[in-house]
C-alpha positions as CSV (number, residue, x, y, z in Angstrom):
1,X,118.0,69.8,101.8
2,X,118.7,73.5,100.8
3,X,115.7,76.3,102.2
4,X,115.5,79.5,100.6
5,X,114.3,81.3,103.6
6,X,112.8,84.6,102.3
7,X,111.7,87.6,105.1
8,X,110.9,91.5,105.0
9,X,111.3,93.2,107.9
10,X,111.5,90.7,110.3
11,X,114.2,87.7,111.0
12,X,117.2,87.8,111.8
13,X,116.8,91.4,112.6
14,X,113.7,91.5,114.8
15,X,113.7,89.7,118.2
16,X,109.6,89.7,118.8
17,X,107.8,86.8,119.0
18,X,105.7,87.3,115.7
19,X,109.4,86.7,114.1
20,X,110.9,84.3,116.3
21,X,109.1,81.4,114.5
22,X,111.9,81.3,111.8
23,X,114.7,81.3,114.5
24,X,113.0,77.8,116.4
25,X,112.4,76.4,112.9
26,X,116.0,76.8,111.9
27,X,117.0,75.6,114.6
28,X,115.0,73.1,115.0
29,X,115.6,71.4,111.6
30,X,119.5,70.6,111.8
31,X,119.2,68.0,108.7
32,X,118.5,70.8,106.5
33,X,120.8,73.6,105.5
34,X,119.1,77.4,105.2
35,X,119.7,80.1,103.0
36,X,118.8,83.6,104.4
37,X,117.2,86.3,102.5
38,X,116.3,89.3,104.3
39,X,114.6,92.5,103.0
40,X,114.7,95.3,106.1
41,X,112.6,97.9,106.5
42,X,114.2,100.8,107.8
43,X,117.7,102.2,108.6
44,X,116.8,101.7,112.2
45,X,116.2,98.3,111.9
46,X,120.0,97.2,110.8
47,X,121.3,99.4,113.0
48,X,119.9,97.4,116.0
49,X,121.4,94.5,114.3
50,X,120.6,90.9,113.9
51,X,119.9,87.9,116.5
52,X,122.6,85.5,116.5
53,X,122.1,83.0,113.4
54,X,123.0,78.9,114.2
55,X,125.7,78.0,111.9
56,X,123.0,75.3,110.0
57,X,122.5,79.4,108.2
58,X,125.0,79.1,105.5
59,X,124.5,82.1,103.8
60,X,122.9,85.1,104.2
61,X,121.5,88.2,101.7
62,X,120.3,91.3,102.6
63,X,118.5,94.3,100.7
64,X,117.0,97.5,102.4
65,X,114.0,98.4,100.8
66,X,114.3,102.0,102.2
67,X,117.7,103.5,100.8
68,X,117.5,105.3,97.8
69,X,118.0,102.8,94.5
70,X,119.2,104.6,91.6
71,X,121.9,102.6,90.0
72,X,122.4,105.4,87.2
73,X,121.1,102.9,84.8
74,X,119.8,103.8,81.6
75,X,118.1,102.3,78.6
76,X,118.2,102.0,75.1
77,X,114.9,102.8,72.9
78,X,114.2,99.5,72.3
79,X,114.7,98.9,76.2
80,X,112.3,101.7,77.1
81,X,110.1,100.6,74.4
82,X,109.7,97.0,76.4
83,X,109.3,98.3,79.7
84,X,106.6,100.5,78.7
85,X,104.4,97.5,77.2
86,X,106.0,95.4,80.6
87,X,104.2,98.5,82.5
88,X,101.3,99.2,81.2
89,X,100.2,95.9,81.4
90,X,100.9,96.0,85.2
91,X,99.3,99.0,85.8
92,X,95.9,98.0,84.0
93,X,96.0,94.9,85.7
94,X,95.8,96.9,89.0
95,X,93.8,100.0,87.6
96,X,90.9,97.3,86.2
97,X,91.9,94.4,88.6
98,X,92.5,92.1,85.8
99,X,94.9,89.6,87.2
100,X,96.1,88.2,83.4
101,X,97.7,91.6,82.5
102,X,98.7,91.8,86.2
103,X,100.7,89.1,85.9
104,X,102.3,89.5,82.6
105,X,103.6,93.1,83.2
106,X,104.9,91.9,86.8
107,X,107.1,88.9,85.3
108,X,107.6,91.1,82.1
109,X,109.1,93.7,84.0
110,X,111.6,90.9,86.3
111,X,113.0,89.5,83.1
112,X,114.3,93.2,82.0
113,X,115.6,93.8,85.2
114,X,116.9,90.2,85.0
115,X,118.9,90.8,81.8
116,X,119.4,94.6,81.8
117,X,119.6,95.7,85.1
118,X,117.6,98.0,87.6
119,X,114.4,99.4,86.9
120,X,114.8,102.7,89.4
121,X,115.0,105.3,86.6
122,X,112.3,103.5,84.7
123,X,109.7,103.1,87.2
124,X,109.9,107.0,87.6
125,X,110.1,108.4,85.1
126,X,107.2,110.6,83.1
127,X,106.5,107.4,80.7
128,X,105.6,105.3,83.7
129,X,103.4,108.4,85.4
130,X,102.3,108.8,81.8
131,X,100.7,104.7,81.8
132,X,99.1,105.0,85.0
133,X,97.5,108.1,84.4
134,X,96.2,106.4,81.1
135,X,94.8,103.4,83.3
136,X,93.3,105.5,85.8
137,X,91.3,107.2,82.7
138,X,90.5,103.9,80.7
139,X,87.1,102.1,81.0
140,X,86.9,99.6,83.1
141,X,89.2,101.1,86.1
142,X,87.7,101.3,89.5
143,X,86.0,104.3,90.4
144,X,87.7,105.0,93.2
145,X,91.0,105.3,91.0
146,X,89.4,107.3,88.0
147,X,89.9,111.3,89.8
148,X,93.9,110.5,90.8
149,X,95.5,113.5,90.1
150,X,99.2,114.4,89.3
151,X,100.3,114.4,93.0
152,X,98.5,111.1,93.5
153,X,100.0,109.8,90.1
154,X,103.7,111.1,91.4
155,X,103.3,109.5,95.3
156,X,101.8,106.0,93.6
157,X,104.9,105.6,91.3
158,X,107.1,106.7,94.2
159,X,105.7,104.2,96.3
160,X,105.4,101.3,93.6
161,X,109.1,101.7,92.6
162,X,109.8,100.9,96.3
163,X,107.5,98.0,96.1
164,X,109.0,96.8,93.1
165,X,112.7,96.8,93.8
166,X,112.7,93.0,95.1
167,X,112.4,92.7,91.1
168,X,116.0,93.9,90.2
169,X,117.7,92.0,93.5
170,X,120.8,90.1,92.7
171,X,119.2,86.7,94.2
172,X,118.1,84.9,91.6
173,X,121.3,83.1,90.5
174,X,121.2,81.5,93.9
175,X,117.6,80.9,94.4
176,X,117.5,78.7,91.8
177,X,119.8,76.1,93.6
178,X,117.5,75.7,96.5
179,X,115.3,72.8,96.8
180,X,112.6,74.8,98.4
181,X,111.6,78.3,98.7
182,X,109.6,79.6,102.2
183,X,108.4,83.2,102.5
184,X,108.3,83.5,106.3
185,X,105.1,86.0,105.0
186,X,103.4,87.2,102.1
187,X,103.7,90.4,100.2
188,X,107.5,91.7,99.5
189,X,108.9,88.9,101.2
190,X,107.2,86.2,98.9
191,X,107.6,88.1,95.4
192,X,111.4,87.0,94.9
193,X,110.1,83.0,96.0
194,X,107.2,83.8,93.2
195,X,109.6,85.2,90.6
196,X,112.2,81.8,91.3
197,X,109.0,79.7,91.1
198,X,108.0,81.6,88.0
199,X,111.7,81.2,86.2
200,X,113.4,78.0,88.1
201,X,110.6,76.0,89.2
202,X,111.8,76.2,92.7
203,X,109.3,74.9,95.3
204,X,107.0,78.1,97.2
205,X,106.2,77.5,100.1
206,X,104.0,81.0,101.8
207,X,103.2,80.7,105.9
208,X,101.3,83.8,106.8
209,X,100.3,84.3,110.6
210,X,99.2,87.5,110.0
211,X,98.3,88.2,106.7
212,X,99.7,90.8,104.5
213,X,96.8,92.4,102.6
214,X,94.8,92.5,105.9
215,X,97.8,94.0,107.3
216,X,98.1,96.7,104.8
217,X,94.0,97.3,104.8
218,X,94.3,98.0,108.5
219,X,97.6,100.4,107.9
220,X,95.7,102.6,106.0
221,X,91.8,102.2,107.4
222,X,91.7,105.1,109.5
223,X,93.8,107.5,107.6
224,X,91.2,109.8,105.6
225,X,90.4,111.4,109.5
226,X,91.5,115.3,108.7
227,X,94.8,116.6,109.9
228,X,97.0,113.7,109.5
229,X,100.1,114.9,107.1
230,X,100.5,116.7,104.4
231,X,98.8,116.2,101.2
232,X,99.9,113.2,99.2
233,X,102.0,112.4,101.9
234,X,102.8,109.0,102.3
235,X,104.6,106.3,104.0
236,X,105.6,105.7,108.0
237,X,106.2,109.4,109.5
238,X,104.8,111.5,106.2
239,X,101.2,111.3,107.3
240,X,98.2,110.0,105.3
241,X,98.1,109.1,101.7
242,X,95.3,110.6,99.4
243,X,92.2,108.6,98.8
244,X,93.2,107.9,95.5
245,X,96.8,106.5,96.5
246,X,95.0,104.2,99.2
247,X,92.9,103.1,96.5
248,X,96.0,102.1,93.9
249,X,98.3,101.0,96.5
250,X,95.4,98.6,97.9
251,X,94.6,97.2,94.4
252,X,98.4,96.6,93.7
253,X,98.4,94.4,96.8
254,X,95.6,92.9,96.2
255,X,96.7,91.9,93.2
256,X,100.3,91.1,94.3
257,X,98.4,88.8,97.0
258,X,96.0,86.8,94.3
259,X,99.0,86.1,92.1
260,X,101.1,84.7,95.3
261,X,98.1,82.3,96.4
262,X,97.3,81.1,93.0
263,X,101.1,80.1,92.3
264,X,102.5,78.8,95.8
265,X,102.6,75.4,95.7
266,X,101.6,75.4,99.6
267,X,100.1,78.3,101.8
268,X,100.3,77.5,105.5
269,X,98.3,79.7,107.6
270,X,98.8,80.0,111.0
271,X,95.1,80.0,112.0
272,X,91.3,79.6,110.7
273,X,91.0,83.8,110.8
274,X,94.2,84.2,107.8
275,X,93.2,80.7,106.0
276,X,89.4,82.7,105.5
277,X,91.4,85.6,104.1
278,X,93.6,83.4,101.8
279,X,90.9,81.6,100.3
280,X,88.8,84.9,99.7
281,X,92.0,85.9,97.5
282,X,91.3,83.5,95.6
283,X,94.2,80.6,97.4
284,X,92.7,76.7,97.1
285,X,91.5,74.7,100.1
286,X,93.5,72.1,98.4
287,X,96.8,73.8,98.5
288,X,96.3,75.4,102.1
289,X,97.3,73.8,105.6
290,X,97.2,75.1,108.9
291,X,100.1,75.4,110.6
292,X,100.1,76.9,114.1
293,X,102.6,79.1,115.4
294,X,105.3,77.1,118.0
295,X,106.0,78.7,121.4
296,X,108.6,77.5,123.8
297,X,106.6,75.8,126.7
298,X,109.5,75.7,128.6
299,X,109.6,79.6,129.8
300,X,106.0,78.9,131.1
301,X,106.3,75.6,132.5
302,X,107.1,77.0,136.2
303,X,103.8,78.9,136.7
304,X,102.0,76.4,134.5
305,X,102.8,73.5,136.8
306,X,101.7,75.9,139.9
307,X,97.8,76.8,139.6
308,X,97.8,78.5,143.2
309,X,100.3,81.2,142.2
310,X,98.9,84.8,141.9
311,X,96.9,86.9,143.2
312,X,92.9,85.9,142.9
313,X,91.9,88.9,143.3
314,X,94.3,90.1,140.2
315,X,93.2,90.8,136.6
316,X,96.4,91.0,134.5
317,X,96.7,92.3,130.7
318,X,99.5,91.6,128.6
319,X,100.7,93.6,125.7
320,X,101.4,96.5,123.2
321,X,99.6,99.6,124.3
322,X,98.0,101.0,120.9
323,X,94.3,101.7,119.7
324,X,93.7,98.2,118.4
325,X,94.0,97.0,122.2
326,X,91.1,99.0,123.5
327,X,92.8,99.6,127.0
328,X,89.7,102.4,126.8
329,X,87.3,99.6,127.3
330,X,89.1,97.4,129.7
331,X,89.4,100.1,132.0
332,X,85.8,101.1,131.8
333,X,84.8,97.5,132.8
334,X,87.5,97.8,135.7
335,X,85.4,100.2,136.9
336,X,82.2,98.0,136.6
337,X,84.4,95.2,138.7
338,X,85.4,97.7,141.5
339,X,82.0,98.4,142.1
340,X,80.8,95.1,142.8
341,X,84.3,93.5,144.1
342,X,86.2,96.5,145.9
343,X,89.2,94.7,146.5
344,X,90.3,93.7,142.9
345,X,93.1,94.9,141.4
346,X,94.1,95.3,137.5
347,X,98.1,94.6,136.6
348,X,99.1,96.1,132.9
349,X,101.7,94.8,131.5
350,X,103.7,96.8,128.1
351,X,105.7,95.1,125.9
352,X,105.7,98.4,124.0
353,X,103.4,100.9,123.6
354,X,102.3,103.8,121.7
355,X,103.3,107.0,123.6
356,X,100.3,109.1,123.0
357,X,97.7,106.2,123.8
358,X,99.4,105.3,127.0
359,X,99.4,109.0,128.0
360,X,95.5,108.8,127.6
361,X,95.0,105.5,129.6
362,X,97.3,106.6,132.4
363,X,95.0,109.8,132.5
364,X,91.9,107.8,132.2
365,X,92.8,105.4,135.3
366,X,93.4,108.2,137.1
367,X,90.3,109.9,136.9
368,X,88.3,106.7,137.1
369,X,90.6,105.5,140.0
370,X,91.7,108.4,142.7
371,X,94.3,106.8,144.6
372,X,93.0,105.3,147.5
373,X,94.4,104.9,151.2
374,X,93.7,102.5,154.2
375,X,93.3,105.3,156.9
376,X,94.6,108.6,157.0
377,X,98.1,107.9,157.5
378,X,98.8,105.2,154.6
379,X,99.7,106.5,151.1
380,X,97.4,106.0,148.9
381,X,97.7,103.3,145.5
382,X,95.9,103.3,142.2
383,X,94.1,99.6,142.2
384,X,95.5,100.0,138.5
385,X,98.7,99.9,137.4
386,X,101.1,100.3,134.6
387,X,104.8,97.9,134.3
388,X,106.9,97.0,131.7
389,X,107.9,93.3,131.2
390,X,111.5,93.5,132.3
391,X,111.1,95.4,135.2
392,X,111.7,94.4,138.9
393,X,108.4,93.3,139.5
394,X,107.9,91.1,136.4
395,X,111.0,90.3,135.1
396,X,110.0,87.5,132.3
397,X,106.3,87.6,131.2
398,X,105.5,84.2,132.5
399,X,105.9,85.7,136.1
400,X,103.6,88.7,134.8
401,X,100.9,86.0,133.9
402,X,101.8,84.5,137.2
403,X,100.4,87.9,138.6
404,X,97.0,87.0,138.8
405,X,94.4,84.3,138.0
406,X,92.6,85.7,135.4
407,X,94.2,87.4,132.3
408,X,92.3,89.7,129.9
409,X,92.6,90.3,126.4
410,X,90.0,93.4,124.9
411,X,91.7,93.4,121.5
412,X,89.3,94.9,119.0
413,X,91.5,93.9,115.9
414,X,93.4,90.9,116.2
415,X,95.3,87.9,113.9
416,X,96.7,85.2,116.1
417,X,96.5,86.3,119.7
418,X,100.3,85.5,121.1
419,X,99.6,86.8,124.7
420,X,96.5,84.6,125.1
421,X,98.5,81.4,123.5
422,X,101.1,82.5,126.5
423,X,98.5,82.9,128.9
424,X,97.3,79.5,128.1
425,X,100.5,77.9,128.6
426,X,100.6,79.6,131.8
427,X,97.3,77.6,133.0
428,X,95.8,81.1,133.2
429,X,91.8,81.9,133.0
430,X,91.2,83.9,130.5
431,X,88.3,86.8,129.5
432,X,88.5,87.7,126.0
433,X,87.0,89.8,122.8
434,X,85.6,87.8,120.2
435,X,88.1,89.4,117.3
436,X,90.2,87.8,114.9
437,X,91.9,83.7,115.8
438,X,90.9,84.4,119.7
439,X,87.5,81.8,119.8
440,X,90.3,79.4,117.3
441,X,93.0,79.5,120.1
442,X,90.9,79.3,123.7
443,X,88.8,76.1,121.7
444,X,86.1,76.5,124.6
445,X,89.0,76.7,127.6
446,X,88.0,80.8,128.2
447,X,85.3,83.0,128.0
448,X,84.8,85.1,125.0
449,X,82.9,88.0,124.8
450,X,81.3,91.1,121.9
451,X,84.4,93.7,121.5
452,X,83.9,97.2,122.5
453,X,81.3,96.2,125.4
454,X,82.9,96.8,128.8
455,X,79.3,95.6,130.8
456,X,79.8,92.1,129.1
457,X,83.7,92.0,129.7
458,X,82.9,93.1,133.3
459,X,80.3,90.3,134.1
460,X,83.2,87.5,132.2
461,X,85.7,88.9,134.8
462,X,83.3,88.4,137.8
463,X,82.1,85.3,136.9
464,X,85.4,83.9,137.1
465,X,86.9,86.0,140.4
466,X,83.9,84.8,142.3
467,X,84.1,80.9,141.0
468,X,88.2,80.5,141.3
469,X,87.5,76.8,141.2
470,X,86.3,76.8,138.1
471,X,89.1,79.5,137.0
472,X,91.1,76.8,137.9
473,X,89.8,74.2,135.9
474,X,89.9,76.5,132.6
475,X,93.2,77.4,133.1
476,X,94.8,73.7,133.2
477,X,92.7,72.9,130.2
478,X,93.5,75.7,128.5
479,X,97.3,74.3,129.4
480,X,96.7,71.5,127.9
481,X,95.3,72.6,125.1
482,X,98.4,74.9,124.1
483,X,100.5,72.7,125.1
484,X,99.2,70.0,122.3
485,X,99.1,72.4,119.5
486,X,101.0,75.5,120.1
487,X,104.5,74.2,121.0
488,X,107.9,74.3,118.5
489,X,108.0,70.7,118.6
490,X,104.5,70.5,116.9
491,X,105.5,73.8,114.5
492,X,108.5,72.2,113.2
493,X,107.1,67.9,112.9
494,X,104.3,70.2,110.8
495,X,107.2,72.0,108.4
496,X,109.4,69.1,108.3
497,X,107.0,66.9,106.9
498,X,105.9,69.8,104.5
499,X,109.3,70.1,103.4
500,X,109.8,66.7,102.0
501,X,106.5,66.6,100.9
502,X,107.4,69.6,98.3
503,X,110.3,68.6,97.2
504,X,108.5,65.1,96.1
505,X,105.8,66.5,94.1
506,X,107.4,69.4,93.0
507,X,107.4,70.0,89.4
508,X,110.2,69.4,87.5
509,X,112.9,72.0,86.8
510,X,112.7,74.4,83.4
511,X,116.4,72.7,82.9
512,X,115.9,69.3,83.4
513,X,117.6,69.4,86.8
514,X,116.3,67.4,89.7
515,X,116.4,67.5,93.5
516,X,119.7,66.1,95.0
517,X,121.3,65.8,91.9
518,X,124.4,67.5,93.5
519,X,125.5,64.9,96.4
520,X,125.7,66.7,99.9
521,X,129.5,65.6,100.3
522,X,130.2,68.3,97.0
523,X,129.2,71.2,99.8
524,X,130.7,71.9,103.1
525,X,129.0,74.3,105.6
526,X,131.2,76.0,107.8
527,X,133.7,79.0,107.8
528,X,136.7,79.7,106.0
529,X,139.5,79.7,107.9
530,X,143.5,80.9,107.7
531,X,146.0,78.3,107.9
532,X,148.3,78.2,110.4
533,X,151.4,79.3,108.7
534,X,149.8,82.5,107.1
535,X,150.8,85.6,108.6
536,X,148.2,87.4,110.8
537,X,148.7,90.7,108.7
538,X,147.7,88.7,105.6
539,X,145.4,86.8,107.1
540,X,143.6,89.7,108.8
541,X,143.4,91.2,104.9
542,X,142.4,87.9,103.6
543,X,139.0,87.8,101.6
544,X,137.3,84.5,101.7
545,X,137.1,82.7,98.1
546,X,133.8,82.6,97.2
547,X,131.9,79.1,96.4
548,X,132.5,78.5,91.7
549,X,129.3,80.4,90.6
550,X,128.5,82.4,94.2
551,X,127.6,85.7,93.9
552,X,130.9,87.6,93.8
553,X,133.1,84.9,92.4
554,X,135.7,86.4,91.1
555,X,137.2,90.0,91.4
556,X,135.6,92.0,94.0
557,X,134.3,88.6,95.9
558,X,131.9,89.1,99.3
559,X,130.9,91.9,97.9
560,X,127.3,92.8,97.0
561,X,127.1,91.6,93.1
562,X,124.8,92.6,90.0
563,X,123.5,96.0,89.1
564,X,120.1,96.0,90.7
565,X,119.0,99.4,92.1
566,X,118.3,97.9,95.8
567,X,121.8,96.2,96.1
568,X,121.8,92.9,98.0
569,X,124.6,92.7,100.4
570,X,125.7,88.5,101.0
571,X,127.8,87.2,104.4
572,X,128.9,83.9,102.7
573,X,129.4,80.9,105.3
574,X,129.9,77.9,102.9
575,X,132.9,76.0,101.4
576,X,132.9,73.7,98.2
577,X,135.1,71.0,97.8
């Protein structure tokens, strides 16, 4: 079987464990042959460069969503005459949050970039500023939309034609041939699987373990505080949109995420918490299973297997150091522990960290904490401290769960909690905030208290350093508990199964093809390579022939093909015979 894999901003470029899902799945799946399509984020982000790709990847595009897109393109009358119907459809859809004219102007606007080309000098120029000023006006748009003004107008088109630009990709040729389309998330990274669903009747499959909208909410919640960027500013590093620019960017993904739920022909969340958001949008209980995210058990089995390791006396956190951890809180109910157990100590533990935030914990812990000394010749130690995974002291993380007995999470925003799923694995007692998948994931194993209340995260923590027996026995059933549903094995039995399942029921093809009709010996993955009597200068200048009807077949093959304004780039692994 052939899988479309379709990702924005995360595999194969990022190594985190949020992305590293689509690595084990690939690899775990060696009967099936995957198709990588990658939207990145940032210049950055290629830069640092991909994770090394098992050779079952037979092909794989690329788009950046961040480099400037104008293809020089122009239209004809009658071209601009169709886009503008094509756009102000999709602009009233999100201006009124209709999702018929939503959806018309969206796949409307596709098939002109389909047949004509890119859409970058379209999307901003004054007619398209022109039809969303006109739906900010018209009755029946939301309030909060009806006082944009020309800068907001200008910054909204900006942004949407960034948005948009998976619409003029070079994909969809090859998209078509797959037998199944999975968006490793929604948003971007779904709308070319919804636009070959829409077209080709290819399969769409949509896991989301965090969920995009929710995402994007969360992005933006706190940005009308004064002071943050200029006005109209928008995007990572320009400060804080305007009010009205939140308001039409949230619509547009709100209405982006609707379409996507109603037309997938499978949604797998990876928890309760995103499945509630799904079905909100409008997504079917009927077409939604939950899929849980797979962890390698392995890299925890040492400490898991050894309950007695650690320190008892040892709280230990483990993650990102930003605002939505509230290290503020956890350090507050420190102090609450010191005072009735003098001896405990509190490990943190940064995978990364926000610079800023860390500054203002580190100063916090030190005026809660002064350093303390034995007598008055020992030097004195913070009973708090600050490492990095990596470092000498905790090299892997499962030795910084190994730290301690109890590990804390005080998360006040949350999706699926991946350091307390560790934690588990590491037979580890856990004290955590009652925020997003957390009470889904523990299933009873931990204790689970109100976020932003440091007196009720205190008491958890002492209950459990004075009982260590009964640390002990939530910590090997919380074990046991990962270790039945939060494994690979389990992740990819779930997507294997899902897999066939699709491409039996799926509907049949707009041309009358059908899965398999190709037979698999007609294909064989693996890398070109020179023969042996071809001389290394013209073999070193040798371009590999591209598979009859591959992108770039033909003059100028391996080379990025079509005239979309976000030009895909494609690393072509695959022979046909």
């Amino acid at each position: 079987m052939r899988i479309g894999m379709l990702t924005e901003g995360g595999y194969p470029y990022a190594t985190g464990e949020a992305r590293l899902w689509c690595d084990r799945l690939v690899r775990g799946l060696p009967q099936h042959e995957f198709e990588l399509y990658a939207l990145s984020r940032s210049a950055e982000q290629e830069e640092r460069g991909r994770v090394v790709l098992p050779e079952r990847v037979t092909r794989v595009w690329t788009a950046p969503l961040w480099a400037p897109a104008d293809d020089g393109r122009t239209y004809s009358r009658r071209e601009r005459r169709r886009f503008a119907e094509c756009f102000k459809d999709l602009v009233r859809g999100i201006c009124a949050g209709e999702p018929e004219p939503f959806a018309a102007g969206l796949y409307g606007l596709a098939e002109l970039a389909r047949e004509q080309g890119g859409l970058y000098a379209a999307l901003r120029s004054e007619t398209a500023v022109r039809a969303v000023e006109s739906a900010c006006r018209a009755p029946g748009a939301l309030r909060s939309v009806q006082r944009a003004q020309v800068a907001d107008l200008l910054d909204f088109v900006d942004e949407l034609e960034r948005l948009l630009r998976p619409l003029s990709l070079d994909w969809y040729e090859d998209l078509r041939e797959v037998d199944v389309c999975h968006a490793a998330a929604g948003g971007m990274a779904a709308l070319p699987g919804l636009l070959a669903k829409r077209f080709f009747g290819v399969p769409l499959l949509v896991t989301e373990y965090g969920v995009q909208l929710r995402a994007h909410y969360l992005e933006h919640s706190a940005d009308a505080s004064p002071g943050q960027g200029g006005p109209g500013a928008t995007g990572a590093g320009r400060g804080a949109p305007r009010p009205a620019v939140r308001a039409l960017l949230a619509a547009f993904h709100m209405r982006l995420a609707a379409e996507i739920y109603a037309r997938a022909d499978l949604l797998t969340p990876g928890n309760a918490h995103a499945r509630r958001w799904q079905e909100r949008c409008g997504a079917t209980r009927d077409r939604l299973q939950t899929v849980y995210p797979g962890m390698e058990a392995d890299r925890f089995a040492t400490v898991g297997e050894d309950p007695d390791c650690g320190d008892p006396d040892t709280l230990v956190w483990v993650g990102r150091i930003e605002p939505a951890k509230d290290l503020i809180a956890l350090l507050h109910a420190f102090a609450e522990v010191r005072r009735a157990a003098p001896h405990t100590r509190l490990r943190i533990f940064a995978t990364a960290a926000v610079p800023g935030y860390l500054a203002d914990c580190r100063s916090l812990a030190a005026q809660l904490f002064p350093d303390e000394a034995a007598d008055a010749v020992t030097a004195g130690e913070n009973p708090v401290t600050f490492e990095e995974i990596g470092g000498p002291e905790a090299p892997s993380p499962a030795e910084a769960y190994g730290s301690g007995r109890v590990v804390v999470l005080s998360s006040v925003i949350e999706g699926f909690p991946i350091t307390l799923a560790e934690a588990m694995l590491c037979g580890r007692a856990t004290v955590s905030t009652d925020v997003g998948a957390v009470c889904e994931v523990i299933g009873g194993t931990g204790l689970v208290v109100p976020p932003r209340n440091p007196r009720a995260l205190a008491d958890a923590c002492l209950s459990l350093l004075r009982d260590p027996e009964r640390a002990q026995r939530l910590g090997a059933a919380a074990r046991a508990r990962a270790l039945e549903l939060f494994t690979v094995e389990q992740n990819v039995a779930a997507f294997k199964e899902i897999y066939l399942r699709l491409l039996a029921g799926g509907p049949a093809r707009p041309h009358g093809g059908i899965p398999f009709e190709q037979p698999p010996e007609a294909r064989v993955p693996g890398h070109w390579t020179s023969p042996t009597w071809a001389a290394p200068a013209a073999a070193a200048d040798r371009t590999p022939a591209a598979p009859a009807g591959a992108p770039g077949a033909g003059p100028g093959a391996g080379e990025a093909r079509g005239a979309g304004p976000a030009p895909a780039t494609t690393t072509t692994t695959e022979a046909t015979v």
